[in-house]
Structure formats: structure tokens, C-alpha cells
C-alpha positions in Angstrom: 0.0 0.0 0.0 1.2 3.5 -0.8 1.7 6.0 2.4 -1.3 4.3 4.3 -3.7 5.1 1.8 -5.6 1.9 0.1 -4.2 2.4 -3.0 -1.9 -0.9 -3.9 1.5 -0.4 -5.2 1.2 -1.7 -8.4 -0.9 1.0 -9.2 1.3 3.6 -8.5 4.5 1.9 -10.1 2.4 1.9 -14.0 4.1 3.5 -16.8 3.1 7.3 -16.2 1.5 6.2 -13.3 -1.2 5.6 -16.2 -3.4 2.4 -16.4 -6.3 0.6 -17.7 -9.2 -1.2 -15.7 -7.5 -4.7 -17.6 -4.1 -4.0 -16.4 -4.9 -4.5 -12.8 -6.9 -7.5 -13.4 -4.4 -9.0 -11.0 -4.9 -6.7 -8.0 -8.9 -6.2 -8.3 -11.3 -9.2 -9.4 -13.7 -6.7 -10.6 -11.3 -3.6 -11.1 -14.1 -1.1 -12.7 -16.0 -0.7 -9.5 -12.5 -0.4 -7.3 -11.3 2.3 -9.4 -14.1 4.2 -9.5 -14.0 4.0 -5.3 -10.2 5.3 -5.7 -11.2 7.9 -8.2 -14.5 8.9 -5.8 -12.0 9.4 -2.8 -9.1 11.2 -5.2 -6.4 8.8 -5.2 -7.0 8.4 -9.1 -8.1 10.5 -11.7 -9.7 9.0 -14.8 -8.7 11.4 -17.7 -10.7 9.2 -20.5 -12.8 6.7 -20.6 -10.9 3.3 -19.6 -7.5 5.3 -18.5 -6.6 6.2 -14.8 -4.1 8.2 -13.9 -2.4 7.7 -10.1 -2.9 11.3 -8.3 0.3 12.8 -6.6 0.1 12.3 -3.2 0.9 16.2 -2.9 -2.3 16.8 -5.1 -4.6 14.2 -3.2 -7.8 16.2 -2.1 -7.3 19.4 -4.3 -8.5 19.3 -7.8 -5.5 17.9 -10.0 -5.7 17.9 -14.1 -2.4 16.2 -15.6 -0.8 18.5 -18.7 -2.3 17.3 -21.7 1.3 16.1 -23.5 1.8 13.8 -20.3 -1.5 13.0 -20.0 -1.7 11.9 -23.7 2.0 10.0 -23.1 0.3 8.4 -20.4 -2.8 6.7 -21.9 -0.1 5.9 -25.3 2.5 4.4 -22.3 -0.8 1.9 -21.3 -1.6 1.2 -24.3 2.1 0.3 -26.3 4.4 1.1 -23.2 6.5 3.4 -22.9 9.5 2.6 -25.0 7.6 2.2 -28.1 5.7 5.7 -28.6 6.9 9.4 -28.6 5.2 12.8 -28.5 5.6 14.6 -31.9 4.5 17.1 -34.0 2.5 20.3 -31.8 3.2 18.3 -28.5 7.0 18.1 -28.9 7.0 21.1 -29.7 5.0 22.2 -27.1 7.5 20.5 -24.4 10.4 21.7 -26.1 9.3 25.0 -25.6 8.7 26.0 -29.2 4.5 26.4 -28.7 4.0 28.1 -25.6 -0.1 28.3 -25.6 -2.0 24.9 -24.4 -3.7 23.2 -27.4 -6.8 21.2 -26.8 -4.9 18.1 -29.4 -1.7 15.8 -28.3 0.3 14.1 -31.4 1.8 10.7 -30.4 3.9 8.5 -32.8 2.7 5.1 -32.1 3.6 1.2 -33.8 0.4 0.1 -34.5 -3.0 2.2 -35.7 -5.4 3.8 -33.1 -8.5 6.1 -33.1 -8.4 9.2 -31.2 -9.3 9.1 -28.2 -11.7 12.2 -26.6 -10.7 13.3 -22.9 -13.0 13.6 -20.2 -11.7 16.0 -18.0 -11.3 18.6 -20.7 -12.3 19.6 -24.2 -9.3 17.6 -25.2 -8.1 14.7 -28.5 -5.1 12.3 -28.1 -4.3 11.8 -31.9 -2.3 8.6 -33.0 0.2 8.4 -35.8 1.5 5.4 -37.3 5.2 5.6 -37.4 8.5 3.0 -37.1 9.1 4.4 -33.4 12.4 3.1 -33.4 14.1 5.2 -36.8 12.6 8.2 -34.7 15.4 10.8 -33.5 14.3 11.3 -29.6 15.1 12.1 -26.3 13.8 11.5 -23.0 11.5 14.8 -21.5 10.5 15.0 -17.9 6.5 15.5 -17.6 4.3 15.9 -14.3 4.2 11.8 -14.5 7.3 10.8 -15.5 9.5 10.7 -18.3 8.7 10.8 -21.9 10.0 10.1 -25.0 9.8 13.4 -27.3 11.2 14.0 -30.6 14.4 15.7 -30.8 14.1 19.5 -32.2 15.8 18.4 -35.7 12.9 15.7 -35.8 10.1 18.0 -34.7 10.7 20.4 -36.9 11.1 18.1 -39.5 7.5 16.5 -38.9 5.8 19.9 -38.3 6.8 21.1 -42.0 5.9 17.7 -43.9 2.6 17.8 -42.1 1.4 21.4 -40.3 -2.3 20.9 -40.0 -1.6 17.6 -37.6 -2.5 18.8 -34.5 -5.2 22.4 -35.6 -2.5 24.8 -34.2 -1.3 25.5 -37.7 -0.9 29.0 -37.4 1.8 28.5 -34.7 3.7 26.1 -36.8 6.1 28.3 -39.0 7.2 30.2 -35.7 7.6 26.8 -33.9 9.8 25.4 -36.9 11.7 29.3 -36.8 12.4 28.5 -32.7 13.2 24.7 -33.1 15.6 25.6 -36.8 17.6 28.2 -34.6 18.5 25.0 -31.9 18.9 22.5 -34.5 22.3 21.2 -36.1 21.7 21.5 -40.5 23.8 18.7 -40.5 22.2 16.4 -38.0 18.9 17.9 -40.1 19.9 16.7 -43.4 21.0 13.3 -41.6 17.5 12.9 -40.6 15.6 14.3 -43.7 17.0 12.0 -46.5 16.1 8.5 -45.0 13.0 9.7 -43.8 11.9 11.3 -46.8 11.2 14.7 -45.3 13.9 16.7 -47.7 10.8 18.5 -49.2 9.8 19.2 -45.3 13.4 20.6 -44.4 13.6 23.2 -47.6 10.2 24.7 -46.4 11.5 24.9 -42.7 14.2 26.8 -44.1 12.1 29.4 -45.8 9.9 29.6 -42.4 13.9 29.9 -40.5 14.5 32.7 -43.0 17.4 30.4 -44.3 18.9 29.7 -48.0 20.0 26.7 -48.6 
């Protein structure tokens, strides 16, 4: 049990401290009504139908919301785990510091097809892109649940030029690519680009950078 509270362990040790009611099939026989107990007293917080998120024990009794990007890296982590899906596109962008409103859509690349899937404690859509994880260029990003994978600026940048409606903040895109060119390496960028296909991508980032090639 965690700090006296009836909240198993196991719980608390989930990827992103993010799970579904069939992931703790061995802890609860009949997990749905048990979590919904935890949830009613505070000790979880159910961010979309099916996903439960462990509250910090600082936050336990004050109204909590996870950031969207972990959030979103939470339910992917439960889903794929953690080592097989990244933040991209707006979110990266958004934890590297290159977006600095809050969007109501997270971007996640992910191995295998999802739908979207709609929030319930905001207006909110976890988006799923089908993408070979492991060719990705990424690095790991602390979030209010743990650490993420995130793509690296060269990558981000890379994906929000090839495709800069993904995500409905399009108007912030060519300033994001501007902020992520000016921290990338144009070598490390054309490393990337050619294998991935994204050449076309990295010349219009570098009219948005104000660059020549």
C-alpha cells in the first residue's frame, strides 16, 4: 500500500502512473468498481474513458488535471508502453518549448493504428500516428508523470513542416519550426531528412527559419 492510503503499489508503479481497468486485473477481481472507489476518494483521476491516472500524493484532495502532452503519453505508455511511442509534432513542440499556448490536441507516434481518443476532464483529442518508433530521433523529457519520450528538435521540426495541420495549431507552426531551426544542427537535419523522406519538409523549414540553402 502507498503512504497508508488503500491504494496498492502496483498501481502507482504503472508506466506514467497511467493504467487501464484490464491492467490490474491481477490486484482487483472486478477492477471497474474499485477504481471508481479510488477515483470517488481522489487517489486516481480517470482522464478518458478506460485510462486512470495515479494522483500525486501532494495533489490528493485538491482538484489535479495532468498537462495534456503527459496526459496523452500516459494513456499511449498503457496502451504500447512506454519505450515504443513518442510525442511529436505540436506536443514536442510544445514541451520543447517551441509552442508556448496549451492546445486542446496531443500528437503521439505510435507502432500500430489507433482512433483518437476524446478526454473527459477537458475539451481535449489524443491523436495517433502510425510511425516505425524506433528510426525516430528522440530524447527523454520529464513531464508531471514521469518521463517521456519526445522528438528531438531536428525531428520536430522536421514532422511539423511535412505535415502542419496535424494537430489544428497551424498558425503557430512556422514560428515553432523558426524557434526549433535556430536550436537545430543543419547537419544532424539533413541526416534525418533523407532516409525519412522529409527533404521537401526541411527546404520549407528553411524558408519559415529565413534560411537559403
Amino acid at each position: 500500500m502507498t503512504r497508508g492510503t488503500p491504494l496498492p503499489a502496483e498501481l502507482a508503479r504503472s508506466a506514467m502512473r497511467t493504467f487501464r481497468p484490464q491492467d490490474v486485473a491481477h490486484v482487483y477481481a472486478h477492477p471497474r468498481p474499485e477504481l471508481a472507489r479510488l477515483t470517488d476518494k481522489g487517489l486516481l483521476h480517470r482522464v478518458a474513458p478506460g485510462y486512470y491516472i495515479v494522483v500525486p500524493q501532494d495533489q490528493v484532495g485538491r482538484h489535479w488535471v495532468p498537462g495534456l502532452e503527459a496526459a496523452a503519453a500516459g494513456i499511449a505508455s498503457a496502451i504500447y508502453g512506454a519505450d515504443h511511442i513518442a510525442l511529436m509534432g505540436v506536443s514536442a513542440a510544445r514541451l520543447l518549448g517551441a509552442i508556448p499556448r496549451a492546445l486542446a490536441t496531443a500528437v503521439l507516434a505510435v507502432p500500430r493504428a489507433h482512433r483518437p481518443i476524446e478526454l473527459s476532464d477537458r475539451d481535449a483529442t489524443v491523436r495517433f500516428v502510425q510511425r516505425d518508433t524506433s528510426v525516430l530521433d528522440v530524447e527523454r523529457v520529464e513531464t508531471s508523470l514521469g518521463a517521456a519520450l519526445v522528438t528531438s528538435p531536428e525531428q520536430t521540426l522536421l514532422d511539423l513542416a511535412r505535415r502542419p495541420l496535424l494537430g489544428n495549431a497551424e498558425n503557430e507552426i512556422p514560428a515553432a519550426v523558426a524557434n526549433l531551426y535556430r536550436r537545430s544542427d543543419p547537419e544532424r537535419l539533413e541526416q534525418l531528412a533523407r532516409p525519412q523522406r522529409l527533404v521537401a519538409a526541411l527546404r520549407r523549414a528553411e524558408i519559415w527559419a529565413g534560411v537559403h540553402p
